[in-house]
C-alpha positions as CSV (number, residue, x, y, z in Angstrom):
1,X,73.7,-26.3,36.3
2,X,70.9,-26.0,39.2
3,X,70.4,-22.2,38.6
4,X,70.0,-23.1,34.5
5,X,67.4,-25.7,35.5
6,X,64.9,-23.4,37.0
7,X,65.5,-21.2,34.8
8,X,64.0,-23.4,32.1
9,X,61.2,-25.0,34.5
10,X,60.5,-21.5,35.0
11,X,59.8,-20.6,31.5
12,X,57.6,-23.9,31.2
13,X,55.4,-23.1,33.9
14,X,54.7,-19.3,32.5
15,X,54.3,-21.0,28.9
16,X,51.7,-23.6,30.8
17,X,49.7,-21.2,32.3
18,X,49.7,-18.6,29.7
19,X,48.5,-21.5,27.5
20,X,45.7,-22.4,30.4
21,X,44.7,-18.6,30.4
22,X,43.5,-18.9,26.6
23,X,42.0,-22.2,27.4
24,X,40.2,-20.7,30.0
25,X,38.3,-18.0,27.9
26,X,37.8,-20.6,25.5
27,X,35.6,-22.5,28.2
28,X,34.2,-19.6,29.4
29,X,33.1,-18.8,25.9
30,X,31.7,-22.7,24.9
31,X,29.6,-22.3,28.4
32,X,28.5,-18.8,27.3
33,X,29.8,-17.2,30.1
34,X,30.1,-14.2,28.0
35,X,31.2,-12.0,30.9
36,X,33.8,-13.7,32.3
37,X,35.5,-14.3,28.9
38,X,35.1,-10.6,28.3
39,X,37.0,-9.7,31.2
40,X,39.2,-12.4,30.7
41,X,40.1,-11.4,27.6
42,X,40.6,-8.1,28.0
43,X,43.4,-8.8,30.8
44,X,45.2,-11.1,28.3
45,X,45.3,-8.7,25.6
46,X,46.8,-5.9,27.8
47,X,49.5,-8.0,29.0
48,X,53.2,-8.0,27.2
49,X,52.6,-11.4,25.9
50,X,48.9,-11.3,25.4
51,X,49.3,-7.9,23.0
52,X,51.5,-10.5,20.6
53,X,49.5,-13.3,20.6
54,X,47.2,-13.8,17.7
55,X,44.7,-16.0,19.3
56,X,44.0,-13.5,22.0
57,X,43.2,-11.3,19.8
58,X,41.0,-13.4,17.6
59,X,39.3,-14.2,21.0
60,X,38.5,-11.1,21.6
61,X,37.2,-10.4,18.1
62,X,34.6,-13.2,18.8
63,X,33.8,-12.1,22.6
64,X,32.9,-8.5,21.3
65,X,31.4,-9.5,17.9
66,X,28.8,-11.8,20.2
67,X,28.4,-8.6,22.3
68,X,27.5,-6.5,19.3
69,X,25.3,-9.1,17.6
70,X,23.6,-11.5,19.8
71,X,20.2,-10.1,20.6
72,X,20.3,-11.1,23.9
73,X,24.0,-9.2,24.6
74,X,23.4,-6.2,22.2
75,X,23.7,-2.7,23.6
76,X,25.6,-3.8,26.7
77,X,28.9,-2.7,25.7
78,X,28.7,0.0,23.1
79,X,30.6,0.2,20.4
80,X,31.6,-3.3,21.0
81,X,31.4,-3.4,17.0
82,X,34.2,-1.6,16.3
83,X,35.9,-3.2,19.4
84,X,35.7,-6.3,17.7
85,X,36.9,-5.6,13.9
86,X,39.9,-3.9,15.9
87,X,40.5,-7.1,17.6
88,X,40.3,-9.1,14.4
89,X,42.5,-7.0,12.6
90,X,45.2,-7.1,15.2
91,X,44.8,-11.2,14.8
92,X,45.2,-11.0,11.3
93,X,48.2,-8.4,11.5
94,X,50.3,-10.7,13.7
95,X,49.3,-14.0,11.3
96,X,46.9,-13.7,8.8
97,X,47.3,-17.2,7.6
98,X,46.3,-19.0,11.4
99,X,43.4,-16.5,11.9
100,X,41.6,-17.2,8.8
101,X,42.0,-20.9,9.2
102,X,40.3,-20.7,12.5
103,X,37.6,-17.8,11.4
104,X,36.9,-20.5,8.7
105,X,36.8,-23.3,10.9
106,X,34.6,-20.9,13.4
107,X,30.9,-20.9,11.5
108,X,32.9,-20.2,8.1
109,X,33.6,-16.5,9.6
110,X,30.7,-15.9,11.1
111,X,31.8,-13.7,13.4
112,X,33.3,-11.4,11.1
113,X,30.7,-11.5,8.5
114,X,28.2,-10.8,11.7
115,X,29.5,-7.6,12.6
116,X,28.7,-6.4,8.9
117,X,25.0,-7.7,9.0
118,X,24.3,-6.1,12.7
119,X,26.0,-2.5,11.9
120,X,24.7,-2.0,8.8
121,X,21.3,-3.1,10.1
122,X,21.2,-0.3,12.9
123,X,22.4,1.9,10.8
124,X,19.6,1.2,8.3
125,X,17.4,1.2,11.4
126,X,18.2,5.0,12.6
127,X,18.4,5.8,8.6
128,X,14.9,4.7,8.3
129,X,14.4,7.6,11.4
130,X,15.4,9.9,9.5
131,X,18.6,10.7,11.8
132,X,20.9,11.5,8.9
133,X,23.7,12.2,11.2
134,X,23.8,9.5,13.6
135,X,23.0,7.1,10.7
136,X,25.6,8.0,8.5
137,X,28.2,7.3,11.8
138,X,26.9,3.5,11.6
139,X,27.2,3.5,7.8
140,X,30.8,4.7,7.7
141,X,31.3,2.0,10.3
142,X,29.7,-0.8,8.2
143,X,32.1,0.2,5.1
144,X,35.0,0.3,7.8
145,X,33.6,-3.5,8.2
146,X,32.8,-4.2,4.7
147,X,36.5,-3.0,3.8
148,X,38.4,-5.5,6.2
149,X,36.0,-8.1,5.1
150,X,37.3,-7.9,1.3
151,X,40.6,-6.9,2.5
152,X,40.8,-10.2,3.8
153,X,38.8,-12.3,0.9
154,X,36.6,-13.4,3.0
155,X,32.9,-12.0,0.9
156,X,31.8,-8.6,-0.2
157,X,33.6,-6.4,-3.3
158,X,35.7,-3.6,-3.7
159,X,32.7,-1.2,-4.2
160,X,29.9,-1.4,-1.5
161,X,26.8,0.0,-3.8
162,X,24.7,-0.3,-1.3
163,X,26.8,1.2,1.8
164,X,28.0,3.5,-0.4
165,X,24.3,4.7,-1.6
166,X,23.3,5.3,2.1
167,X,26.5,7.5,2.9
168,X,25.9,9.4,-0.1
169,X,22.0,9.8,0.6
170,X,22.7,10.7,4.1
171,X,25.2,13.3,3.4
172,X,23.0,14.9,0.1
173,X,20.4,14.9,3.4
174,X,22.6,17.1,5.8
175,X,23.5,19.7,2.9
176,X,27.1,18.2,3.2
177,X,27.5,18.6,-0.9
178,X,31.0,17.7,-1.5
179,X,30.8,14.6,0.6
180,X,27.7,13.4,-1.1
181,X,29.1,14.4,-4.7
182,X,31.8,12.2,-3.4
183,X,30.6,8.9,-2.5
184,X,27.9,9.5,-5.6
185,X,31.1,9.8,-7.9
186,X,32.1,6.3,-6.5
187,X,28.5,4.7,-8.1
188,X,28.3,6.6,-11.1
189,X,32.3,5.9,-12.2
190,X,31.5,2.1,-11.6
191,X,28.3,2.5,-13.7
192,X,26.2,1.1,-11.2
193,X,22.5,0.6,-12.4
194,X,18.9,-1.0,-11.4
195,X,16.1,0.6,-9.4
196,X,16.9,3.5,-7.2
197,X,20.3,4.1,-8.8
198,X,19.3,6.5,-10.7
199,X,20.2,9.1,-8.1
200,X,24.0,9.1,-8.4
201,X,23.6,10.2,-11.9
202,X,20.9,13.1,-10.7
203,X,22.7,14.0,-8.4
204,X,25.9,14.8,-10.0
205,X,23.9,16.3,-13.1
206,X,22.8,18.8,-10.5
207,X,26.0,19.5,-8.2
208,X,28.1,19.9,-11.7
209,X,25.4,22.1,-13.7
210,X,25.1,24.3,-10.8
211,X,29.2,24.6,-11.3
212,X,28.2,25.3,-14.6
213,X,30.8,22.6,-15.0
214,X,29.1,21.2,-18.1
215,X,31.9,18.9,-19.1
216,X,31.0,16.9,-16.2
217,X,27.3,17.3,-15.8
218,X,27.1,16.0,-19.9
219,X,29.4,13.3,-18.9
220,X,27.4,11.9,-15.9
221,X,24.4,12.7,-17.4
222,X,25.7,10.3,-20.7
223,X,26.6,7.4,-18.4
224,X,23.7,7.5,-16.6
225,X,21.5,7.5,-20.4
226,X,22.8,4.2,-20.7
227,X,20.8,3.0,-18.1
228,X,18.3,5.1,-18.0
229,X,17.5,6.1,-21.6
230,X,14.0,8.0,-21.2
231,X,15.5,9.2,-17.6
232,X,14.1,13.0,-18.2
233,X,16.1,14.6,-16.0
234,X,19.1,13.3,-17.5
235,X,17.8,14.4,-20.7
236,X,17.2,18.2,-19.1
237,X,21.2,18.9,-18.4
238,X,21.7,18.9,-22.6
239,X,19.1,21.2,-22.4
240,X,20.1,23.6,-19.9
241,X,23.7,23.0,-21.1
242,X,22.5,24.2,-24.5
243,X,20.4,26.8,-23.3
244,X,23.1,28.2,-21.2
245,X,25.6,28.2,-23.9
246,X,23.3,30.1,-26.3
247,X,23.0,27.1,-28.8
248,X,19.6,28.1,-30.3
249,X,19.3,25.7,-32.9
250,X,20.4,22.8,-31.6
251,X,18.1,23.4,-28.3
252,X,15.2,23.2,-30.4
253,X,16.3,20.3,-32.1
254,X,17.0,18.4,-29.0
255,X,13.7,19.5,-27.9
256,X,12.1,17.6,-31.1
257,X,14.4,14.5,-30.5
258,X,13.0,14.3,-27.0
259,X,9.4,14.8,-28.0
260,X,9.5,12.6,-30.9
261,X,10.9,9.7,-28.7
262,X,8.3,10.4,-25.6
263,X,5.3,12.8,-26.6
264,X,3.8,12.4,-23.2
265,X,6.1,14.2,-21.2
266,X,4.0,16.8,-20.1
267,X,7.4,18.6,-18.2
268,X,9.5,18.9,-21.6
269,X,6.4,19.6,-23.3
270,X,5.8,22.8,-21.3
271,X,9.5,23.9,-21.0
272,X,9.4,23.7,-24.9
273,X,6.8,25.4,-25.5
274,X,8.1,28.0,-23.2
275,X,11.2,28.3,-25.0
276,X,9.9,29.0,-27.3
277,X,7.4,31.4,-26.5
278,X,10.5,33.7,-24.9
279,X,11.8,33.5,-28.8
280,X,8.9,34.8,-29.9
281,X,7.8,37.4,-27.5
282,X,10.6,37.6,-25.6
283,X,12.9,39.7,-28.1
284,X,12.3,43.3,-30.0
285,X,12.3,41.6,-33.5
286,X,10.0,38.8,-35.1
287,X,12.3,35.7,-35.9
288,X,12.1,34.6,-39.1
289,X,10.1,31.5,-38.5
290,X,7.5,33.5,-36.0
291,X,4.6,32.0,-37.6
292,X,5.9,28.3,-37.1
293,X,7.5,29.2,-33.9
294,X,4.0,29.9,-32.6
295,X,2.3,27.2,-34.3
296,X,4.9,24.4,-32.5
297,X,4.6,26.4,-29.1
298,X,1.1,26.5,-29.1
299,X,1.1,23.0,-29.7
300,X,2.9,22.1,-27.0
301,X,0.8,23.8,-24.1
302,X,-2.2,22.2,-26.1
303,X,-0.4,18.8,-25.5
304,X,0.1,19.6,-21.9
305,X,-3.3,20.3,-21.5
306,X,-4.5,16.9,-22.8
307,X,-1.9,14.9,-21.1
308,X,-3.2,16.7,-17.5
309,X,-6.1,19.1,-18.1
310,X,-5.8,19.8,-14.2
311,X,-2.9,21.7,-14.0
312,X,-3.0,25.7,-14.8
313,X,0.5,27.0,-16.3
314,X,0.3,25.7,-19.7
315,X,-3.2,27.8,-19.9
316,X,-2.0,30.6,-18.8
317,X,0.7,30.3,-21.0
318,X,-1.7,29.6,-24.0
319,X,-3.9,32.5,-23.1
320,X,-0.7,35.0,-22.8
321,X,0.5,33.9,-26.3
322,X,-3.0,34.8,-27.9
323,X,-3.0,38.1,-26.1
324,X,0.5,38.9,-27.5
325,X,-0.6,38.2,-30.7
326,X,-3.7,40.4,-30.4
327,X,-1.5,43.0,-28.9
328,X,0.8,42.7,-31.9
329,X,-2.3,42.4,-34.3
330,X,-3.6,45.3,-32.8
331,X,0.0,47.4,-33.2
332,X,0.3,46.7,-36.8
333,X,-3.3,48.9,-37.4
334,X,-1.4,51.9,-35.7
335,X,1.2,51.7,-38.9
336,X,-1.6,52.2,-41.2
337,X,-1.4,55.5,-42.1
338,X,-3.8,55.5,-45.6
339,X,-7.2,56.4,-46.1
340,X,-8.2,54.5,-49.2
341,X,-10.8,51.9,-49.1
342,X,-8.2,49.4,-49.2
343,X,-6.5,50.4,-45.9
344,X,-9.9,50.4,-44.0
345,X,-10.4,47.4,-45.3
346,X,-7.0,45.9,-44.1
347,X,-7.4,47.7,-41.0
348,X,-11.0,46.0,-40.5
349,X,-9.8,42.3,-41.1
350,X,-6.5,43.2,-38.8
351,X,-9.0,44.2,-35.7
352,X,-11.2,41.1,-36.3
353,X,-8.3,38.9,-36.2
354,X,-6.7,40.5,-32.8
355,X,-10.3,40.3,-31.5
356,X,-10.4,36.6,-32.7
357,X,-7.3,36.0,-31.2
358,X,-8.5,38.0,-28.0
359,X,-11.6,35.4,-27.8
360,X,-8.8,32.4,-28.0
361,X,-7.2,34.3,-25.1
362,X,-10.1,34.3,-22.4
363,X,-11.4,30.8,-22.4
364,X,-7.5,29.5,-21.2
365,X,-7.3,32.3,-19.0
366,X,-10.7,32.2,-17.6
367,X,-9.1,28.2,-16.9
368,X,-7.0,30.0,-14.6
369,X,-9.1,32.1,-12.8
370,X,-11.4,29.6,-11.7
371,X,-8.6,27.2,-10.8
372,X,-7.4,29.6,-8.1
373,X,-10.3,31.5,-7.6
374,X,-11.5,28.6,-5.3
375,X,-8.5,28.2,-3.1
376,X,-8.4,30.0,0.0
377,X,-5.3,31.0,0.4
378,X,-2.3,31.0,-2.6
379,X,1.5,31.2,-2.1
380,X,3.3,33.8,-3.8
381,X,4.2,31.8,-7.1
382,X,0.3,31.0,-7.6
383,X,-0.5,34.2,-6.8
384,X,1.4,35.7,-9.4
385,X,-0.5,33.6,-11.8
386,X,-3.8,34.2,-10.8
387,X,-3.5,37.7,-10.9
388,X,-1.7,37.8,-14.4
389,X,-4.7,35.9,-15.2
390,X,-7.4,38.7,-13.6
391,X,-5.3,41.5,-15.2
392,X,-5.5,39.8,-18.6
393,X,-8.9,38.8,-18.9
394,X,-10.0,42.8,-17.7
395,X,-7.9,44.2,-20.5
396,X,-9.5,41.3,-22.8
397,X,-12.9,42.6,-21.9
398,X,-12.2,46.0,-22.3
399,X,-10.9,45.5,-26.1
400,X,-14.3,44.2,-26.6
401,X,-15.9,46.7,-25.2
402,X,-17.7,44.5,-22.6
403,X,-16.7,46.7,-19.8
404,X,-19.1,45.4,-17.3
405,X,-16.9,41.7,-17.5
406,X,-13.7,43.6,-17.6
407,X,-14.9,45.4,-14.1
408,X,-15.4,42.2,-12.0
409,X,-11.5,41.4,-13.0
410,X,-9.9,44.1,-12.2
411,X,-12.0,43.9,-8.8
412,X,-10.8,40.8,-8.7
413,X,-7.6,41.8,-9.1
414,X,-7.5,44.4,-6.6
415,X,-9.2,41.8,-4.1
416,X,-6.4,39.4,-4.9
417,X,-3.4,40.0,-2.2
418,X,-5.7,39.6,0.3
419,X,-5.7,35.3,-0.7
């Protein structure tokens, strides 16, 4: 009866002081004796007893979320962060029902929420540094955070847009493609939208077209139209879609949809016009339409050239087309084979329209010239351009017989790899 006695007064006293060793964090904690409590705490939760008891470990949660977000604590234990929504997750395995009633009554979870704020803030912070890597590390960690927190119903939603964004962007920084086509697949299947959203849907228009997977570029590129209706880049996977499955026809008509809607795209004004200038010059036999072909493509660069008169492609490209048609002007003369009056006579008007066209041809080009002309030195891309230019307006001169002009280009042109 004696030995069952202190058995039981035993048991009381280790219940008493386990009980006093939580209190005594507690009171370390309300004096801010952040420290002691930590140490405390963590000799509580490594115990037998202290690994099962869900106040411990909601203790701890709170001791290591100060640690990670008080400004005054921050950066003395790191990865106290992740210390901290291990802690609360531990609290909440062993009974979720206590711990939220006491995170609720603690500043309405404000030590939880906390640990969102702060790591997605230095994430942002390192982000903003341009350290992909390291960045996308405190990221991951905020969506680990953001998780428990809707896990739990305490805020957030099931989709972190913005957390999500950043992982993607990050990722899509460091080349890791399927990652970033992954957490951009999140967005776009939610149909996120609003100002800088737009990239999901970019994004996977690119990754998928470069597949050649068109059934998912279209369909990205289709949700993404919703949002984004005049978005041209979503508009250019139809096109390349088209283009790539040899739809002629209805790549033209797109073309004209797009225009009609927004005639001052100066990009899908250009790429039309160069469609369809490799229609027309591009194959062995006129098309049918050659006449109205030419008619819409030179349109087109002329509509580049008043929506930016500064930039050089579209007159080069407008100066080629006029050559061409010299050139093929100038072929057709070969074929007459007569000597009557009448076929010198068609032979005559033939040369002054290939020289008229000629004279079309060197006031574009000449655009050219003098737009790289001036620059000292030219990458390889503008130097192809310039010198198409010199080697076009010398053979323009010389089919006019001003051989002095046509001289200075092709000096020009043999001066031009050393820009």
């Amino acid at each position: 009866m004696k030995k069952t006695l202190l058995t039981v007064l035993s048991g009381l006293t280790l219940l008493t002081s386990w009980a006093q060793d939580t209190k005594s964090v507690k009171k370390q904690i309300d004096k801010s004796d952040w420290a002691g409590a930590r140490t405390a705490i963590d000799q509580l939760t490594t115990s037998d007893k202290g690994s099962k008891d869900q106040d411990a470990w909601y203790l701890k949660g709170k001791i290591y979320s100060t640690y990670a977000t008080d400004s005054s604590l921050k950066g003395q234990i790191p990865g106290a962060n992740m210390v901290a929504l291990d802690a609360f997750k531990k609290a909440y395995q062993l009974d979720s029902t206590k711990t939220n009633m006491e995170a609720i009554l603690d500043k309405n979870h404000y030590y939880i929420v906390g640990l969102y704020n702060t790591t997605f803030n230095a994430a942002y912070k390192v982000f903003q540094a341009n350290d992909f890597a390291n960045a996308l590390i405190g990221f991951h960690q905020a969506s680990d955070v953001g998780q428990f927190i809707y896990d739990q119903h305490i805020g957030l939603s099931g989709l972190d847009t913005v957390v999500t964004y950043y992982m993607a962007f990050a990722h899509m920084k460091l080349e890791h493609n399927d990652s970033a086509t992954y957490y951009f697949q999140k967005l776009a299947d939610a149909h996120v939208s609003g100002q800088g959203f737009d990239l999901p849907y970019h994004w996977l228009c690119y990754y998928y077209s470069d597949k050649k997977d068109w059934t998912s570029a279209q369909r990205y590129a289709d949700i993404g139209a919703k949002f984004y209706p005049n978005d041209p880049y979503l508009q250019d996977v139809t096109l390349e879609r088209l283009k790539d499955q040899g739809q002629t026809d209805s790549l033209l008509a797109y073309y004209q949809q797009i225009l009609t809607a927004n005639p001052n795209s100066y990009e899908h004004q250009y790429n039309y016009g160069n469609t369809l200038f490799g229609l027309v010059y591009g194959v062995d036999k006129k098309p049918a339409d050659y006449e109205q072909k030419i008619q819409n493509m030179e349109a087109a660069f002329n509509k580049c050239i008043s929506l930016d008169s500064t930039r050089p492609e579209a007159y080069l490209a407008l100066g080629k087309s006029h050559f061409n048609q010299a050139v093929s002007i100038n072929d057709s003369i070969k074929h007459i084979n007569g000597t009557t009056p009448a076929d010198a006579a068609n032979k005559k008007a033939l040369l002054a329209t290939a020289q008229s066209q000629i004279k079309l041809a060197i006031s574009p080009l000449e655009k050219v010239y003098a737009y790289y002309d001036v620059k000292g030195s030219l990458k390889t891309g503008e130097k192809s351009a310039y010198k198409s230019s010199l080697s076009l307006l010398g053979d323009c001169y010389r089919f006019l017989d001003q051989n002095d002009k046509a001289k200075f280009y092709d000096d020009k042109y043999s001066a031009a790899d050393s820009k």
